[in-house]
N, C-alpha and C positions, 0 to 999 in steps of 0.2 A: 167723457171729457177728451179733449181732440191736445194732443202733445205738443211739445213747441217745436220739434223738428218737422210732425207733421205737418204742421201749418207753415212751417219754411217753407218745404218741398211745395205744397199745392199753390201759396205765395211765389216763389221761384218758375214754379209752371203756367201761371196763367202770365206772366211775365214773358217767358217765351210764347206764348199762343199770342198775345198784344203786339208782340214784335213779329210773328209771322202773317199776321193781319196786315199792318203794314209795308212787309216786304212781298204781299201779295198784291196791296195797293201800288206801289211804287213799278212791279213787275206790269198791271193792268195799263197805267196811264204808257209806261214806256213801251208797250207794242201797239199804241195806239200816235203816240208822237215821234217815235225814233223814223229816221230817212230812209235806211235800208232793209235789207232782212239779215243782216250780219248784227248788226247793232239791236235791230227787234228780236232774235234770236237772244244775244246776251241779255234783256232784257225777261224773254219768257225763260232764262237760265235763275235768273236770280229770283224770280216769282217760283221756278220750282222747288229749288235747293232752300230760298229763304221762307216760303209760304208752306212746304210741305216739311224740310225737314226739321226746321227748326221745332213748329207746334208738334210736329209728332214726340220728340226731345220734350217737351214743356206736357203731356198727355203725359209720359211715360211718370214723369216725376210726379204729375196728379194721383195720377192710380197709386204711385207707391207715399203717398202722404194721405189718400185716403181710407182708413183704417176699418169703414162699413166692408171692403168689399173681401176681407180675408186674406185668406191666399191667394188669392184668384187675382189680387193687386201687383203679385211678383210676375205671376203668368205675361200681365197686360204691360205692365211694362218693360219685358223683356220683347213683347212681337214687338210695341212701339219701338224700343232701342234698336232690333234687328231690322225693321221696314225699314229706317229712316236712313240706316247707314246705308243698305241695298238703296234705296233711294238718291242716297247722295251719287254714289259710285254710276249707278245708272244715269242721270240725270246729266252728267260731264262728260260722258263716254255718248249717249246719246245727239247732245247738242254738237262736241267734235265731230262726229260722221258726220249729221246734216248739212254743218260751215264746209266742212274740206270736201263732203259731194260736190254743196253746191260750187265750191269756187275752182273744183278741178273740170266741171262739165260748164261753167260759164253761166251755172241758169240764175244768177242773181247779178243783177247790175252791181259793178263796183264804185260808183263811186255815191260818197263822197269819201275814197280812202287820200290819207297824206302820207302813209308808210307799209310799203307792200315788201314785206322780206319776203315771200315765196316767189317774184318774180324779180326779183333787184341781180345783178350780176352777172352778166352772162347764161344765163341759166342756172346758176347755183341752187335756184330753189326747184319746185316742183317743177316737171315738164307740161307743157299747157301744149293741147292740141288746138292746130289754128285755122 
């Protein structure tokens, strides 16, 4: 007979997995429709952080609401909990190198931008070889 916390947790889980489905949908269409590679970037940012971390978060609470798999359910959902977080951290660190490569070597067209703080001021922002 399956407990009522158990059945929160795997309830609560596939509810994150539903929403990571989604924010993998919404990450799909947006590198397909956004104008530049800044924008499709943030874009393939929210398809990873939302599509990966969140169902891995929604898996981990599966395994620990499902009570067939023993112990072996703390194991699985502690890698889940540990992937996701390395994931997040990864994920936001990875897409900042890519944007500030691409916009300190110029290889992605800027525009459609309406507000450029790294070149506003006299120089006050980054130095741009010309």
């Amino acid at each position: 007979m399956i407990k009522l916390i158990d059945l929160i947790l795997i309830v609560l889980g596939l509810i994150l997995v539903i929403i990571g489905v989604f924010c993998d949908f919404v990450g799909a269409i947006g590198l397909i429709r956004l104008p530049n590679f800044f924008t499709r970037l943030h874009a393939a940012t929210v398809g990873a952080i939302g599509g990966a971390v969140i169902p891995m978060l929604g898996a981990a609470l599966i395994a620990l609401g499902y009570e067939p798999l023993g112990e072996t359910r703390f194991i699985l959902a502690g890698v889940a909990f540990t992937t996701s977080l390395i994931t997040m951290v990864l994920a936001q660190a990875g897409s900042h190198a890519l944007a500030r490569a691409a916009y300190r070597a110029r290889a992605a067209p800027l525009q459609p931008i309406i507000y450029d703080a790294l070149s506003e001021k006299n120089g006050k922002g980054e130095k741009q070889s010309t």
